[in-house]
C-alpha positions as CSV (number, residue, x, y, z in Angstrom):
1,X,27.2,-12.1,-19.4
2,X,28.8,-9.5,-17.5
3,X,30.2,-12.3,-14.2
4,X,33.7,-11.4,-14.8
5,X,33.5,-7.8,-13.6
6,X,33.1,-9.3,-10.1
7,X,36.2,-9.7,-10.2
8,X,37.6,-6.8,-11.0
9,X,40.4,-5.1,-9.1
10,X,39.2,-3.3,-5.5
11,X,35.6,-4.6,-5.0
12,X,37.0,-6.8,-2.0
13,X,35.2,-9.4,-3.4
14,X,37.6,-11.5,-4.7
15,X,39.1,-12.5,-1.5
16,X,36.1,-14.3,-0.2
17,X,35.1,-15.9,-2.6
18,X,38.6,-17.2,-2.5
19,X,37.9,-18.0,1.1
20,X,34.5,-19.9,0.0
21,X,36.8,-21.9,-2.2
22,X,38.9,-23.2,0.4
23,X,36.7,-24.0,2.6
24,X,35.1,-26.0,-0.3
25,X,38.4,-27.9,-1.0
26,X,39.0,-28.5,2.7
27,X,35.3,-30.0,3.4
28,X,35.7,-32.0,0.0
29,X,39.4,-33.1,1.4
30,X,38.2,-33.8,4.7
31,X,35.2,-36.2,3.3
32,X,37.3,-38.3,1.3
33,X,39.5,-38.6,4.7
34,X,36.8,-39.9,6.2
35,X,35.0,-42.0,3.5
36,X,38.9,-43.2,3.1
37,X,38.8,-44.3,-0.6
38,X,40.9,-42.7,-3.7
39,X,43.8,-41.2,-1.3
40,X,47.0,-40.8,-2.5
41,X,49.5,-43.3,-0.9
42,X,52.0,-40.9,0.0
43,X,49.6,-38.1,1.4
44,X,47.9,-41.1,3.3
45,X,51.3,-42.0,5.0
46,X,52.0,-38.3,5.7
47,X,48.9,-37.5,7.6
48,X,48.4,-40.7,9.1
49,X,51.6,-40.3,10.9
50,X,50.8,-37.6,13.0
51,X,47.3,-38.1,13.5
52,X,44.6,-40.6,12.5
53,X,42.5,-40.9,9.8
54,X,38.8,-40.2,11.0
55,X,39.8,-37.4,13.1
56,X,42.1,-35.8,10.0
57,X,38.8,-36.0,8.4
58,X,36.7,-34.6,10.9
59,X,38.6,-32.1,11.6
60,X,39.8,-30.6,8.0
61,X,36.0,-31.1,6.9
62,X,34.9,-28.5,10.3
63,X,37.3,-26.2,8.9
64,X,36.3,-26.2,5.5
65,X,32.5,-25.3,6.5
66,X,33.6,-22.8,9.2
67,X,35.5,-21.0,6.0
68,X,32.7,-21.2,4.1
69,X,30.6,-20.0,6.3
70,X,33.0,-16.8,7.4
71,X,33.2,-16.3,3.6
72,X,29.8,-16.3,2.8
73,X,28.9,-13.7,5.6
74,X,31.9,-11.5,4.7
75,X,30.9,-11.6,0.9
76,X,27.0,-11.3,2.0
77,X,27.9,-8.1,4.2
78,X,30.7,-6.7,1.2
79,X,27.3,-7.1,-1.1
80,X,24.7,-6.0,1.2
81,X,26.5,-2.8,2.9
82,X,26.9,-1.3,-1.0
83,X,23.2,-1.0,-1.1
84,X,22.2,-1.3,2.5
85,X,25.1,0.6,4.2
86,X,23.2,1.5,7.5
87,X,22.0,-1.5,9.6
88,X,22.3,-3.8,6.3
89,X,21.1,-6.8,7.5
90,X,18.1,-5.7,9.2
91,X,16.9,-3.9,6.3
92,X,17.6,-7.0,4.4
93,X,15.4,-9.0,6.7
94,X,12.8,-6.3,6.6
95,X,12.7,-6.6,2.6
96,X,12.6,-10.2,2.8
97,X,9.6,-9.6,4.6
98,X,8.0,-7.6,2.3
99,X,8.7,-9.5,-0.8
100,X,7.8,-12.8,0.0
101,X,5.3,-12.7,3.1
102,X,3.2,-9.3,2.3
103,X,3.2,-10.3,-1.4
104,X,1.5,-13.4,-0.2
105,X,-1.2,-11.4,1.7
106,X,-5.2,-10.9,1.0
107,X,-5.6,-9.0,-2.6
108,X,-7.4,-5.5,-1.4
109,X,-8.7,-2.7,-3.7
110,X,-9.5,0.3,-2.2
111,X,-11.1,2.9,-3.8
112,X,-11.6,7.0,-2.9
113,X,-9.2,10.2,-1.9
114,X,-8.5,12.4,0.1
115,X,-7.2,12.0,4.0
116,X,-9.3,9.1,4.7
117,X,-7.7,6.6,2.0
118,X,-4.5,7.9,2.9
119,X,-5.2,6.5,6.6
120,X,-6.1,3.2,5.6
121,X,-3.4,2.5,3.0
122,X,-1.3,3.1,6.2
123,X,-2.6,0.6,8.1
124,X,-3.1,-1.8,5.2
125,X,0.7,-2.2,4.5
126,X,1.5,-4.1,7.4
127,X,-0.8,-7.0,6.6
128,X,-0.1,-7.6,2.3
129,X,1.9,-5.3,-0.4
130,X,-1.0,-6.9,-2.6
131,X,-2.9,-3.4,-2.7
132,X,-4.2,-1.9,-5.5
133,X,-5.0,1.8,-4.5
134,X,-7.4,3.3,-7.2
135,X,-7.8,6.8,-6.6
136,X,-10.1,10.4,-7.8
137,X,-7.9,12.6,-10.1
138,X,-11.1,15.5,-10.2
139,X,-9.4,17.5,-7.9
140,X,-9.1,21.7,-9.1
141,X,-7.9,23.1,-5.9
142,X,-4.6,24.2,-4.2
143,X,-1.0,23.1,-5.7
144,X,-3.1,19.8,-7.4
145,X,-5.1,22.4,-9.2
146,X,-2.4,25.4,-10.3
147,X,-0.4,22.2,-11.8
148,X,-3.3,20.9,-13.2
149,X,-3.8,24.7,-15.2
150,X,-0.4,25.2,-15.4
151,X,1.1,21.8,-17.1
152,X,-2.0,20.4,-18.3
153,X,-1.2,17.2,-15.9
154,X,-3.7,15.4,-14.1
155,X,-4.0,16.3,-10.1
156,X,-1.1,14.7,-8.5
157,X,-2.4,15.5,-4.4
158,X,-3.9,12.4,-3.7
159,X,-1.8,10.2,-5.5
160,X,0.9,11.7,-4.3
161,X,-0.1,10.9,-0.5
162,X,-1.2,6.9,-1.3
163,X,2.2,7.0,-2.5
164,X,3.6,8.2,0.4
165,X,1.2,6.4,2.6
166,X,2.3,2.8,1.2
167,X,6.2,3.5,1.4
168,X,7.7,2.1,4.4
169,X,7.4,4.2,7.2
170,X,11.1,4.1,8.3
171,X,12.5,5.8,5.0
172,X,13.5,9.6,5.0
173,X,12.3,10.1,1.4
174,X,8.9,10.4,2.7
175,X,9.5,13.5,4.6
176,X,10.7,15.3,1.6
177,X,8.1,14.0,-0.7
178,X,5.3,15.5,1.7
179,X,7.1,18.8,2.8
180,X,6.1,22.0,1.2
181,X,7.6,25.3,0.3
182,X,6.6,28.3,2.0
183,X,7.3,32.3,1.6
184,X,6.4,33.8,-1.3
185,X,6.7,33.6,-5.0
186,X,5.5,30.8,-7.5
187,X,6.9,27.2,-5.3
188,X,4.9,28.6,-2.5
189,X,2.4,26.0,-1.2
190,X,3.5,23.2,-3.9
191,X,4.2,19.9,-2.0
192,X,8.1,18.3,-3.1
193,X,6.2,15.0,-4.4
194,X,4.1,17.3,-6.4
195,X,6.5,18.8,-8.3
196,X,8.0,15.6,-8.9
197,X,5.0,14.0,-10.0
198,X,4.7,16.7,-12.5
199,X,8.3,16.0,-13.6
200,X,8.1,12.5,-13.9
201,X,5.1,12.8,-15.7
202,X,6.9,15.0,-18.1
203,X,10.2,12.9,-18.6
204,X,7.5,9.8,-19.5
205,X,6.3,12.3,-22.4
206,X,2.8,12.9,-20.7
207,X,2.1,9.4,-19.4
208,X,0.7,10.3,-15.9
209,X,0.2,6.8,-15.0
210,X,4.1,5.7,-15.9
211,X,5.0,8.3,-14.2
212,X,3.0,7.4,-10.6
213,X,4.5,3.5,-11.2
214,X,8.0,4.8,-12.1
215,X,8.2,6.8,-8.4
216,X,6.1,4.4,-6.8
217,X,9.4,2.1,-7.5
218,X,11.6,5.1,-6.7
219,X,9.7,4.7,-2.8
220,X,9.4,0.9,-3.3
221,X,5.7,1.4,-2.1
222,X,3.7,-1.8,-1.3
223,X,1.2,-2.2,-3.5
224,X,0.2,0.1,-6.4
225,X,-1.5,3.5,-7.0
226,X,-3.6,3.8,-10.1
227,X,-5.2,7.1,-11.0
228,X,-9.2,5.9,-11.9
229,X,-8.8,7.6,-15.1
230,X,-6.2,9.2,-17.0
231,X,-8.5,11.2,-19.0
232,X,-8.5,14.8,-18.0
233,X,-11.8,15.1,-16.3
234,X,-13.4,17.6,-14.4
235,X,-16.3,17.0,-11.4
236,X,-19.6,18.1,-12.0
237,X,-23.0,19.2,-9.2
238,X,-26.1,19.5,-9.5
239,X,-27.6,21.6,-6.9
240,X,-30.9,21.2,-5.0
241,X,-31.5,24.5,-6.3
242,X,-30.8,23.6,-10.0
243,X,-27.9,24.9,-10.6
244,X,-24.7,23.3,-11.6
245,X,-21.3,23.6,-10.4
246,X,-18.4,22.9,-12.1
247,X,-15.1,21.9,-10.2
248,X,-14.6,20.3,-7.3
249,X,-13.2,23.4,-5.2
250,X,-16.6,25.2,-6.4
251,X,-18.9,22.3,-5.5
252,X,-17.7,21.9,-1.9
253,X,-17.6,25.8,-1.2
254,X,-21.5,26.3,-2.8
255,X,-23.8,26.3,0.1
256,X,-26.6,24.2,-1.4
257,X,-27.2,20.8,-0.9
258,X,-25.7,18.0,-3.8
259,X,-28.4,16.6,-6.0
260,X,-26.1,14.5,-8.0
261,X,-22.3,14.8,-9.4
262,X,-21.5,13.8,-12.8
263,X,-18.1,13.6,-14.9
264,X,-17.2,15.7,-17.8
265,X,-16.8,13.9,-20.1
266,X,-19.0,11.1,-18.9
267,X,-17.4,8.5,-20.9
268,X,-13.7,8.9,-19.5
269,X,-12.0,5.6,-19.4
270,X,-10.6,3.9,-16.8
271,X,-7.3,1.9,-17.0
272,X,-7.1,-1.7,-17.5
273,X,-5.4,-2.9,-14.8
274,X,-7.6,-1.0,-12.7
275,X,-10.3,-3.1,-13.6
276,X,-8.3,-6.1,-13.8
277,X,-7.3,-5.3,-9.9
278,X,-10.9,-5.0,-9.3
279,X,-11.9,-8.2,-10.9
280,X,-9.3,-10.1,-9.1
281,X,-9.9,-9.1,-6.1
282,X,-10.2,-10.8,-2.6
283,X,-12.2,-7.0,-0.9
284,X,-12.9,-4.1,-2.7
285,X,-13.2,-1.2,-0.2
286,X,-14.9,1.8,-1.0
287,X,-13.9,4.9,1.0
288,X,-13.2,6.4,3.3
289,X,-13.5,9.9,2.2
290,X,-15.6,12.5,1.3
291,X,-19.0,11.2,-0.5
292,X,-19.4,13.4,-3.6
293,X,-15.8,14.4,-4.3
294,X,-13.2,11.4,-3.2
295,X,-15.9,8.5,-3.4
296,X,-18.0,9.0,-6.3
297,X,-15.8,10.3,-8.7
298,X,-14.0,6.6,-8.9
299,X,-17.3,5.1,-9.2
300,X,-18.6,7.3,-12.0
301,X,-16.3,5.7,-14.0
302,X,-18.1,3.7,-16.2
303,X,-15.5,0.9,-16.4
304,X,-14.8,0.7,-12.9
305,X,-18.4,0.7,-11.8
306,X,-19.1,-2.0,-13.9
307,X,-16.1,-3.6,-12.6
308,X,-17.1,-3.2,-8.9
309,X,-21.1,-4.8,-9.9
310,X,-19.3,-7.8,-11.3
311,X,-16.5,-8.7,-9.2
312,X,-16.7,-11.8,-6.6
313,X,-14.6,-10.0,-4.1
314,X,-15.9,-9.0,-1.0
315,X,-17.2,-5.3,-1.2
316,X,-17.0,-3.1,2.1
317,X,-18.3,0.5,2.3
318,X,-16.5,2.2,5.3
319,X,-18.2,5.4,6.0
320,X,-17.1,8.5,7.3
321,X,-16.7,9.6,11.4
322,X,-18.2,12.7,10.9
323,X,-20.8,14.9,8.5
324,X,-18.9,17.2,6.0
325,X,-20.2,20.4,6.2
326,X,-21.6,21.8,2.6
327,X,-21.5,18.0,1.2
328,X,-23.2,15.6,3.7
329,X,-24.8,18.2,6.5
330,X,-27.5,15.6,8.4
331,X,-26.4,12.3,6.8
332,X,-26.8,9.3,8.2
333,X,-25.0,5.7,7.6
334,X,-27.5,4.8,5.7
335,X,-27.9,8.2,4.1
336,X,-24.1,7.7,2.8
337,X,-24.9,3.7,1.9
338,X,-27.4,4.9,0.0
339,X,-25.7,7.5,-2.7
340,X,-23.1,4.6,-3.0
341,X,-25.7,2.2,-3.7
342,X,-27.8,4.4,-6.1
343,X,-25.0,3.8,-8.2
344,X,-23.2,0.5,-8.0
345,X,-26.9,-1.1,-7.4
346,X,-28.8,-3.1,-5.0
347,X,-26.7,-5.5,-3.2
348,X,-23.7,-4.6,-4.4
349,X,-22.3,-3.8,-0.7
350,X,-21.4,-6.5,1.4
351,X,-20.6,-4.9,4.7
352,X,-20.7,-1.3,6.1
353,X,-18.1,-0.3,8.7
354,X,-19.0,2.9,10.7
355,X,-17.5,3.9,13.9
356,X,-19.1,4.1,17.5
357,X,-17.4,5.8,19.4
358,X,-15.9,9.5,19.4
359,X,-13.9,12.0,21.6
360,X,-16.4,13.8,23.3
361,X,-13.6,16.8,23.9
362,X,-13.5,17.5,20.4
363,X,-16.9,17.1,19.5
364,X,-17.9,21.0,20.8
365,X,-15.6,22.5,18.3
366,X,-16.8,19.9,15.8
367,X,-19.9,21.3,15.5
368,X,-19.6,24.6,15.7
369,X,-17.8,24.0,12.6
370,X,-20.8,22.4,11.2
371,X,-20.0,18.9,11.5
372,X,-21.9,16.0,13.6
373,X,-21.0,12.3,14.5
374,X,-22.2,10.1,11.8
375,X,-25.7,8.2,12.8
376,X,-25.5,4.6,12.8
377,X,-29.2,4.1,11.9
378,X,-29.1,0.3,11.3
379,X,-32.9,-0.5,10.4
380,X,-32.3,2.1,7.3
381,X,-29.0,0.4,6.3
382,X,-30.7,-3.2,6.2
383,X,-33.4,-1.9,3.7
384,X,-30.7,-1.0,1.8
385,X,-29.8,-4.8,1.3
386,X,-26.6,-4.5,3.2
387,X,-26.3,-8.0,5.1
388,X,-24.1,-6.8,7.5
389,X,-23.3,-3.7,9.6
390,X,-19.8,-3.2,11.7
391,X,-19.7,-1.0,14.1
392,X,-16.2,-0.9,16.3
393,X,-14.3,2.1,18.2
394,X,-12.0,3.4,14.7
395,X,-11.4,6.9,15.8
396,X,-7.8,7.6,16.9
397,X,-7.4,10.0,20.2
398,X,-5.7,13.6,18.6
399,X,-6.5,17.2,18.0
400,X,-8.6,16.0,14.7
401,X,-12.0,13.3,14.6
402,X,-10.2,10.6,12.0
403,X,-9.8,7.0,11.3
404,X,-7.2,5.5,13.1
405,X,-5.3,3.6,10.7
406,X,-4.3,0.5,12.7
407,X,-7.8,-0.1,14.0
408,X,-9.5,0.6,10.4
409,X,-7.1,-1.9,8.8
410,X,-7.2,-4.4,11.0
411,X,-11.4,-4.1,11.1
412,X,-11.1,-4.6,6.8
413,X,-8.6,-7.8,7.0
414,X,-10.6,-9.0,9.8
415,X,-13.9,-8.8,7.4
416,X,-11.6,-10.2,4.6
417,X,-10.6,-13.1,6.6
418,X,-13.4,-14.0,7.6
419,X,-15.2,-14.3,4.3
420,X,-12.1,-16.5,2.5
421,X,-12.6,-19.0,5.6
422,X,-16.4,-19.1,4.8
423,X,-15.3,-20.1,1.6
424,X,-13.1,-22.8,2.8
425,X,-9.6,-23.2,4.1
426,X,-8.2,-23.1,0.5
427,X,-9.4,-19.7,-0.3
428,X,-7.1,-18.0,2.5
429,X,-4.0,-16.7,0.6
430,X,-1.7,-16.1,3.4
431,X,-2.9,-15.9,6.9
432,X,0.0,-13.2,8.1
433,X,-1.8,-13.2,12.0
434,X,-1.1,-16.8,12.4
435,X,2.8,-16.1,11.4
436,X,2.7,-13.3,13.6
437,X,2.0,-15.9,16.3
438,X,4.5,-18.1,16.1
439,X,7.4,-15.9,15.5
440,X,5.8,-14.3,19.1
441,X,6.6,-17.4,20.5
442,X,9.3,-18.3,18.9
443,X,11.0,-15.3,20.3
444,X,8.8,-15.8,23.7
């Protein structure tokens, strides 16, 4: 309704799309030359005495798409460079990209918190933008917990880094959204994102959720965050020794052994789309992430639990590298598989991935810090009804024992892959590996 204010004064757009016309009306001139019918005598006689017909035709009709083409790239740029003004038509391609191959891509859900789902939602952006990242909002502790007190907000830490962890990697913004403010006084430790989580959610009159989608488009993110529950809940132990610990800061700083964890309230909803995601599903992935307080807290949600028992998809439990000290001192694989599975049910997981192999230079200080290499005990994890145990190198080579996020994400799209083939060829969505290929040898 509003076409006619492209061609208002100064938006240098006029003058190439005036260019697009002519070139139009020179490649329509040009064809008639050469198809030779309906020409005016005396325009005929004029032009045919200076040169002949066909080539006339030929010629004027090159012109025409030559101007076209020049004002179409001109008017593309004028368009593009208001939006895209640094390297415009890279970024262009780039988006392209996204849009239509990655929203083509394997339907993931991955649920947890913490570090470790922040890894793989790193690595799982480069193979689809169909990612639904469901994630713990039970956290009580540092600048998550004094908004949470402060606002009455849910915790915005780990949403706050899926968000950043499925924006593209080249943008700026993601910088500022992570940094933190240090010195003294009342900003000090808050994270920039945050704060602006905590804004958003206040400008969308207390809709935490809206306000996690509206700066999820803000960072154009690929894929979506959803908190598991937008109830305010709090996390729940009960010790080996009896006692019970409320909050999750208290629960990982108690000494004794976990029992059990439990929400309050236990009947906190989860959203709908959540569950939709879940249904819909190609994988779910549960974890990475710390057992009793990123892991379970998701899956105590009675909707989503259910959800995960009924769903078709492809379930994968990726455990943790190391033990967490206060929370999983001594477990094994199957020691983890089996708290997930003492919820969700027997045969409920599909695969486990665990790591097998570590940096022996870091190990020392590792453990003097009370942590220890995961066991891979696979007899254990079979009687669990798991059918299928992967173990590949996922650990990346730093100062810190983590999943690598290229090698964990490629190990869950390789799992996902392979299942939708079993199913048949027409199950694949989008095989992005085999477009990778070709546009390698394209440009080989």
């Amino acid at each position: 309704m509003n076409g006619w204010k492209w061609f208002l004064p100064g938006l240098r757009i006029k003058r190439w799309v005036a260019v697009i016309a002519l070139g139009a009306l020179m490649l329509s001139l040009g064809a008639v030359f050469i198809m030779g019918k309906n020409i005016p005598r005396e325009f005929y006689l004029l032009v045919t005495s200076y040169v002949r017909q066909g080539v006339f035709g030929i010629s004027l009709s090159l012109l025409g798409i030559a101007f076209i083409i020049y004002g179409v790239r001109r008017l593309n740029g004028r368009v593009i460079g208001v939006f895209m003004p640094d390297g415009g038509n890279d970024k262009l391609i780039d988006r392209l990209y996204e849009e239509v191959m990655l929203s083509k891509g394997i339907k993931i859900v991955v649920l947890g918190g913490g570090t470790g789902l922040h890894s793989l939602l790193r690595g799982l952006k480069e193979y689809t933008s169909n990612i639904t990242a469901i994630v713990t909002v039970s956290d009580d502790g540092g600048s998550s917990g004094r908004l949470r007190d402060e606002l009455n907000i849910l915790p915005p830490g780990d949403i706050r880094q899926c968000i950043a962890a499925l924006a593209p990697s080249e943008t700026s913004m993601i910088d500022l959204f992570s940094s933190r403010f240090h010195g003294e006084g009342p900003l000090k430790g808050h994270s920039v994102g945050n704060l602006l989580l905590a804004a958003m959610t206040e400008l969308k009159h207390g809709d935490f959720n809206l306000a996690v989608q509206e700066l999820s488009k803000v960072l154009n993110v690929r894929g979506r965050v959803l908190p598991s529950t937008v109830q305010n809940v709090t996390l729940c132990a009960e010790m080996e020794n009896g006692l019970i610990v409320t909050g999750e800061s208290s629960i990982t700083a108690d000494p004794a052994k976990i029992n059990r964890v439990f929400l309050s309230p236990a009947d906190a909803r989860a959203l709908p789309e959540a569950v939709a995601a879940i249904i819909d599903a190609d994988i779910v992935v549960i974890g990475p992430g710390s057992l009793f307080t990123s892991i379970m807290p998701n899956l105590l949600v009675k909707d989503l639990l259910n959800a995960v028992r009924r769903t078709r998809a492809t379930r994968v439990y990726v455990c943790n590298v190391m033990t967490q000290p206060g929370e999983t001192d001594g477990f094994t694989a199957a020691d983890h598989a089996s708290r997930v599975i003492k919820l969700t049910g027997r045969n409920s997981i599909d695969h486990i991935v665990v790591n097998k192999k570590y940096p022996s230079r870091l190990l020392a200080r590792y453990e003097a810090e009370g942590a220890r290499p995961v066991k891979v005990d696979r007899e254990n994890i079979a009687r669990l009804g798991i059918r299928n145990v992967i173990a590949e190198d996922l650990v990346r080579e730093d100062e810190l024992v983590r999943h690598d996020p290229d090698k964990l994400a490629a190990c869950v799209m390789r799992i996902a892959r392979d299942e939708l083939k079993a199913a048949g060829p027409a199950a694949i969505p989008f095989d992005l590996e085999k477009l990778r290929e070709k546009l390698m040898n394209l440009g080989g």
